[in-house]
C-alpha positions, 0 to 999 in steps of 0.5 A: 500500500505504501508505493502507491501512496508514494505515487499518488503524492507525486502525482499533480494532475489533480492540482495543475488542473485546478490551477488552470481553473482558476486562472481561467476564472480570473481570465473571465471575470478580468475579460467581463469586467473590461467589456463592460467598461469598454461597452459603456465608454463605447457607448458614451462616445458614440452617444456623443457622436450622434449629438454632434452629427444631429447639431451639425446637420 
C-alpha cells in the first residue's frame, strides 16, 4: 500500500488542473469586467457622436 501512496503524492494532475481553473476564472471575470467598461465608454462616445452629427446637420 505504501508505493502507491508514494505515487499518488507525486502525482499533480489533480492540482495543475485546478490551477488552470482558476486562472481561467480570473481570465473571465478580468475579460467581463473590461467589456463592460469598454461597452459603456463605447457607448458614451458614440452617444456623443450622434449629438454632434444631429447639431451639425
Amino acid at each position: 500500500m505504501i508505493p502507491s501512496t508514494k505515487s499518488a503524492a507525486r502525482d499533480e494532475r489533480g492540482a495543475t488542473a485546478t490551477e488552470y481553473g482558476l486562472l481561467v476564472g480570473f481570465a473571465a471575470i478580468a475579460i467581463v469586467a473590461g467589456v463592460g467598461f469598454f461597452g459603456e465608454s463605447l457607448n458614451t462616445y458614440f452617444d456623443g457622436l450622434a449629438t454632434w452629427l444631429t447639431t451639425v446637420m
